[in-house]
MARMIMI-453272 format. One record per residue (C-alpha): x, y, z; residue in one letter. Coordinates in pm, 1 decimal. Example, Ala and Ser with C-alpha at 12.3 -4.5 7.8 and 13.67 -1.06 7.14 Angstrom:
BEGIN
        xx        yy        zz  aa
    1230.0    -450.0     780.0   A
    1367.0    -106.0     714.0   S
***
This chain:
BEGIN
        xx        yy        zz  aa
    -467.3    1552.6   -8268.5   X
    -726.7    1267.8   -8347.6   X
    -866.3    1321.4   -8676.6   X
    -897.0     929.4   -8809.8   X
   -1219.0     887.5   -9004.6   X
   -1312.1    1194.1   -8893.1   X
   -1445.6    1381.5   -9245.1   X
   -1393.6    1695.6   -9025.0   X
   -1318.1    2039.0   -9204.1   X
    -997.7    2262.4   -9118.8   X
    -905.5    2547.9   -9232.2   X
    -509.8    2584.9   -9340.9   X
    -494.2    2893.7   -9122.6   X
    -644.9    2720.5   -8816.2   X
    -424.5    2577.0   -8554.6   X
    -480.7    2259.0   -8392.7   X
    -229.0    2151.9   -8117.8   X
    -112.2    1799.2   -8056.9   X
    -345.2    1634.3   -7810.9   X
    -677.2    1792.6   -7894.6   X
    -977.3    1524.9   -7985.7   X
   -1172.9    1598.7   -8257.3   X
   -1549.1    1410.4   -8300.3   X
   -1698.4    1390.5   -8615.1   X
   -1749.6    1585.6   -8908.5   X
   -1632.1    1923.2   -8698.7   X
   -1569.0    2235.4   -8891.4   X
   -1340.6    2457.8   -8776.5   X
   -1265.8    2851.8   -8988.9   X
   -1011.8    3028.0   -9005.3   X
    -755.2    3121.8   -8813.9   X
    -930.8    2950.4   -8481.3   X
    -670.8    2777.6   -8214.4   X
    -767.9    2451.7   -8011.9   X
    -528.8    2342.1   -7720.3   X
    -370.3    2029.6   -7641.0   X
    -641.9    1889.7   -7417.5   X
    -935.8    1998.0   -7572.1   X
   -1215.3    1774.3   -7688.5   X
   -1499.2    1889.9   -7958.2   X
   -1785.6    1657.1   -7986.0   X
   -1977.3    1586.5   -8353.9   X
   -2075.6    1826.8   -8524.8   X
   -1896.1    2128.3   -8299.3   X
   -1864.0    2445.9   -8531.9   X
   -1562.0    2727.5   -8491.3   X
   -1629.8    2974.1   -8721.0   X
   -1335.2    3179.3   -8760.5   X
   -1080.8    3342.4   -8463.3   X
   -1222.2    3142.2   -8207.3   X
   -1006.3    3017.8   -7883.2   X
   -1031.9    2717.6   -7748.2   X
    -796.4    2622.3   -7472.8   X
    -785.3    2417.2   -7127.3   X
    -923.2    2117.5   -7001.9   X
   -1220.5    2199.9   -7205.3   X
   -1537.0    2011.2   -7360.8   X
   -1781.8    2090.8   -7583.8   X
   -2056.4    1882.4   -7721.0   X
   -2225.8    1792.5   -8010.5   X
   -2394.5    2050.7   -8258.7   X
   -2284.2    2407.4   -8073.2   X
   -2204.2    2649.6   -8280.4   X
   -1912.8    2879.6   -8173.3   X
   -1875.8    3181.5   -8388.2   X
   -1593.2    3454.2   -8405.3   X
   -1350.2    3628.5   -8185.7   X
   -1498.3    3375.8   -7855.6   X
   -1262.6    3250.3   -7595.6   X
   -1332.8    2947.0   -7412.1   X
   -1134.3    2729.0   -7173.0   X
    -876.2    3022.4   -7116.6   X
    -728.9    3117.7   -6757.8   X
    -983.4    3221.4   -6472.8   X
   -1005.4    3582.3   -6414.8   X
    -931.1    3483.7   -6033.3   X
    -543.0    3625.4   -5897.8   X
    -580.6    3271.2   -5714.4   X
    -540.5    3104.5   -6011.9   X
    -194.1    2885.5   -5978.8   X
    -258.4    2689.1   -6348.4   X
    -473.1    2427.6   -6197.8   X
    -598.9    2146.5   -6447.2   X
    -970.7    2275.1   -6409.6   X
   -1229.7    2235.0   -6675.8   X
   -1455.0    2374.6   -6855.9   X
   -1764.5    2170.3   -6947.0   X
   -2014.0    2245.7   -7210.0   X
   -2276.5    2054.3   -7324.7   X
   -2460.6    2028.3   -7647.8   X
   -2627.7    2221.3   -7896.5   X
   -2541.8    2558.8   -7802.5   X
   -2489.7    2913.5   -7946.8   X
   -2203.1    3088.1   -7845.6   X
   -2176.4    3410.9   -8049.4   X
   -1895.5    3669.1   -8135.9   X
   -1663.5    3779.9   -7787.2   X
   -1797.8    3551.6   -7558.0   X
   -1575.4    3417.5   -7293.2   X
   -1574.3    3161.6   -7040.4   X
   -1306.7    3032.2   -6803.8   X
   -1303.5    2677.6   -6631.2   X
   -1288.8    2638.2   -6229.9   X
   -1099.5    2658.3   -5966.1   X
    -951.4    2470.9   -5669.0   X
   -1117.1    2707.1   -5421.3   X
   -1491.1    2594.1   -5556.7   X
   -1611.0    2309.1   -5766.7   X
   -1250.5    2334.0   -5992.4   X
   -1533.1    2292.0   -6339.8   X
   -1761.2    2561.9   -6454.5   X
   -2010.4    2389.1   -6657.5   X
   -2258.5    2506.5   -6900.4   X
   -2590.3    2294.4   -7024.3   X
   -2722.4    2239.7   -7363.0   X
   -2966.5    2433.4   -7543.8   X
   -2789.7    2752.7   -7459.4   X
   -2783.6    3062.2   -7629.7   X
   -2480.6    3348.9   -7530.9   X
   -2532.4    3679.6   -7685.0   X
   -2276.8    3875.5   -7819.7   X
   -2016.8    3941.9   -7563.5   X
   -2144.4    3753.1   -7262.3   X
   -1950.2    3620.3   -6999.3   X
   -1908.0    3303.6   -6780.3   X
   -1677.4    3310.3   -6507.8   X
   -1521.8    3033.0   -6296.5   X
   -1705.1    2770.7   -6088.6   X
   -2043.4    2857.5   -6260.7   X
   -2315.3    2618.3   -6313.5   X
   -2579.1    2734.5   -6574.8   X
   -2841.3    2509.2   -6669.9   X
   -3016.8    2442.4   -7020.2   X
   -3231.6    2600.0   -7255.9   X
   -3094.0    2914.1   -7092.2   X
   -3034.1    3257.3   -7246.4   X
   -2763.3    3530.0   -7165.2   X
   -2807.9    3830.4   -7395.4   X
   -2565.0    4087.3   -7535.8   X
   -2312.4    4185.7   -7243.5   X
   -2473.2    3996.8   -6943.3   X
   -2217.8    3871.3   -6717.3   X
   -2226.9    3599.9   -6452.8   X
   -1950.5    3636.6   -6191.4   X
   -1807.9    3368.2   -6018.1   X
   -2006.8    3069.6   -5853.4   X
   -2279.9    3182.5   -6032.7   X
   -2571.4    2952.4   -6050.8   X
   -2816.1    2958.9   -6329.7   X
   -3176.5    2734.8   -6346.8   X
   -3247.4    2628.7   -6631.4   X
   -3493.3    2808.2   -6932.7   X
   -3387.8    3097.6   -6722.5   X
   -3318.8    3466.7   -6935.4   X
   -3073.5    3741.3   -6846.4   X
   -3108.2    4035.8   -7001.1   X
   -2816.5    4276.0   -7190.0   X
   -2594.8    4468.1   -7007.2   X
   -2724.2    4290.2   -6662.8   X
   -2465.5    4174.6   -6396.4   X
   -2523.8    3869.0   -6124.9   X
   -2313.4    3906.3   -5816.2   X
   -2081.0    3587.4   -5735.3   X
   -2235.5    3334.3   -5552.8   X
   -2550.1    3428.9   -5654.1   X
   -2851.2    3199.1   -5770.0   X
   -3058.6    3248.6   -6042.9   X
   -3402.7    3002.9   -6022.2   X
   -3526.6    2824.3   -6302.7   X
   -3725.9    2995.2   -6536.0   X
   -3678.2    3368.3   -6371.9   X
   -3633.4    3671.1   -6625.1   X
   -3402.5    3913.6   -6539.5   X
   -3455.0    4274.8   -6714.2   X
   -3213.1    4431.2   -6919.3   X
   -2925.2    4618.8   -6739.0   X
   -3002.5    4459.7   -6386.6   X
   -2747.1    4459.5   -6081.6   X
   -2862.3    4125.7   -5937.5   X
   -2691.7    4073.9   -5529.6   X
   -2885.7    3784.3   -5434.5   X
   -3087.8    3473.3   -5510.9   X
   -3373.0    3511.4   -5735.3   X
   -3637.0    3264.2   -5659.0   X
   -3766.3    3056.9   -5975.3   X
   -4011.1    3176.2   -6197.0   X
   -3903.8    3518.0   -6024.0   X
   -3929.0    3860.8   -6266.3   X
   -3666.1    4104.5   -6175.0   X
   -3560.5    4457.6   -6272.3   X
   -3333.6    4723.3   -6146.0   X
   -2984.9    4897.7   -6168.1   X
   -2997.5    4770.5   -5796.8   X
   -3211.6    4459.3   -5869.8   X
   -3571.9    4405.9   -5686.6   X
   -3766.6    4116.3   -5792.8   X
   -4093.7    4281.6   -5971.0   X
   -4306.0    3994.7   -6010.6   X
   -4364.5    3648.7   -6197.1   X
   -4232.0    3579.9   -6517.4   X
   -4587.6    3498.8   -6657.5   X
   -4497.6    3527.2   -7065.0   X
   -4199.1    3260.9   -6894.1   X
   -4450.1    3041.0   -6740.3   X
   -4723.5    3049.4   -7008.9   X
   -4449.7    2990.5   -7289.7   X
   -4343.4    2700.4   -7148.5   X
   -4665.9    2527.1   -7085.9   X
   -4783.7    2613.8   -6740.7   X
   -5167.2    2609.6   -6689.7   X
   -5383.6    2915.6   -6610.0   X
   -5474.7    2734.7   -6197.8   X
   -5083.0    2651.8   -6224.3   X
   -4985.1    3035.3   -6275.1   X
   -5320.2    3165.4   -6022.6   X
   -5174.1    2941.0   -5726.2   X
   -4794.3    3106.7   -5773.1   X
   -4932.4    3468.2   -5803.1   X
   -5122.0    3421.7   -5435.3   X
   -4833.8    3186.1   -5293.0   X
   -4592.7    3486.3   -5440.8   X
   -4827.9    3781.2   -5240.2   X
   -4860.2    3535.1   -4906.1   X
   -4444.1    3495.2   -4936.5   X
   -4355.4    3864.8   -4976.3   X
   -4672.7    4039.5   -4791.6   X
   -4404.4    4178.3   -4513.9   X
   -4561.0    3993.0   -4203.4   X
   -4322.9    3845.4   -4025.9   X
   -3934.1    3722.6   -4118.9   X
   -3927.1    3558.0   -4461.2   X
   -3805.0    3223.6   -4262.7   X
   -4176.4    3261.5   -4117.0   X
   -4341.8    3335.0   -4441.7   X
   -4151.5    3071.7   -4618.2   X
   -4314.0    2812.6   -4333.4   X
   -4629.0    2897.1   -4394.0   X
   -4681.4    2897.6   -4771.2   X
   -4474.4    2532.9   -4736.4   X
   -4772.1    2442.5   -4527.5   X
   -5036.6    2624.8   -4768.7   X
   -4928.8    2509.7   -5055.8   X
   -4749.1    2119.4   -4967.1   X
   -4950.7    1977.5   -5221.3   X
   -4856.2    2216.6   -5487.5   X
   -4568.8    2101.1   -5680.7   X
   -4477.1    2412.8   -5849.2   X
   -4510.2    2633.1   -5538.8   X
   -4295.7    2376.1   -5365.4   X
   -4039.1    2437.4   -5637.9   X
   -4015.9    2778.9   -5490.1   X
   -3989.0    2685.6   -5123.5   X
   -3736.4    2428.8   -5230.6   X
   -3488.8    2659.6   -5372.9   X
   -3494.6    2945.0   -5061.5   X
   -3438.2    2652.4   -4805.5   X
   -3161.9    2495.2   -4985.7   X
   -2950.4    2692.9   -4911.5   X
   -3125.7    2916.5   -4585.3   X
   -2801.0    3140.7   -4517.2   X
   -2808.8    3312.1   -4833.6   X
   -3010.4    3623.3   -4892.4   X
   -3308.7    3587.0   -5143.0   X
   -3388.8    3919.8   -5378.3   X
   -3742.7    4055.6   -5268.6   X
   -3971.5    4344.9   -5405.9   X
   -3957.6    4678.9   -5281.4   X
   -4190.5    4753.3   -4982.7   X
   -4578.3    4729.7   -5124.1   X
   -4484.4    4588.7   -5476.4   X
   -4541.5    4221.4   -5406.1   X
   -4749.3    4146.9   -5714.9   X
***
């Protein structure tokens, strides 16, 4: 344990293990455990009966409060103890019974979280995820594995996103949502079996996009959903439309990268 001129604050019940690095002034409650080959940045905060194990970072200033496990085993049977991480980055909330595991050798072997974050009570991270910043996972969401999550995106309680999945920057996904398949950014989706519903406007306009800005994705949304011809075709054409449009172009950007996958669209006649 490195705790030289470290002013940090432990707990007598706490349990530290040989090994773990410690930045400065950390605080860590009661009755919390950190592994061996942990590493908590400045400022980190373990409120009390927190778990902390693994090849796991966390930086500066988050805030992880009781009863949270981080860094523990994948919930993957192909798990053999491989020395994958977990990776997150600063500022973040992590509130009580949240739990995310580090990768695996059969993906990216890190799962790696932004800064910014906020993870409701009981949310969940799985292996080989990538979630962005400034995003929000409310009480019970749950991203499977090799999940990937834009950032300022919002998933609502009690929602679940399919492994493999992508979830665009900036989309909102309703409360107690069955997401299957990549939800294009800025998208607004709702569902036991998810459709995508819409824009996120209160999204867009909360995070500074203009009035022309927001216009131009509500027609580019219509031309890309309107059912005439294969989305591949529809995709084409509002890439052509709308080249000079940098925020429609974010859109087109994220269905081509990766063409194979299947994109989440509205139910016949709802396109905005």
């Amino acid at each position: 344990m490195t705790m030289e001129k470290k002013m940090s604050t432990i707990h007598a019940t706490a349990v530290i293990e040989q090994g773990a690095q410690l930045g400065t002034d950390v605080k860590i409650g009661p009755y919390c455990v950190v592994g061996p080959n942990v590493k908590l940045g400045d400022r980190v905060e373990l409120k009390s009966h927190v778990v902390v194990d693994g090849y796991t970072t966390i930086g500066d200033d988050t805030i992880v409060y009781p009863f949270a496990s981080l860094g523990t085993a994948p919930q993957d049977l192909k798990f053999k103890g491989e020395k994958s991480e977990l990776v997150i980055g600063k500022n973040n909330k992590i509130r009580e019974h949240v739990t995310m595991n580090p990768g695996t050798s059969g993906d990216k072997m890190k799962t790696v979280v932004g800064d910014n974050c906020l993870f409701m009570m009981s949310s969940h991270v799985a292996h080989d995820c990538i979630v962005g910043s400034n995003v929000i996972l409310a009480n019970n969401a749950t991203l499977a594995g090799h999940v990937e999550v834009g950032d300022y995106a919002i998933i609502g309680g009690l929602s679940a996103i399919h492994q493999f999945v992508r979830i665009g920057p900036y989309a909102m996904i309703g409360g107690m949502s069955g997401v299957e398949y990549d939800v294009i950014p800025f998208g607004l989706v709702k569902g036991e079996r998810a459709h995508l519903a819409g824009l996120n406007y209160v999204g867009l306009e909360r995070r500074g996009y203009t009035k022309e800005q927001i216009q131009a994705l509500m027609k580019a949304f219509k031309d890309l959903f309107d059912n005439q011809g294969t989305l591949a075709e529809r995709t084409a054409r509002v890439a052509n439309d709308y080249q000079a449009d940098q925020t429609v172009m974010r859109v087109i950007e994220f269905i081509r990268a990766k063409e194979g996958r299947s994109v989440l669209q509205p139910r016949t006649g709802t396109a905005g």
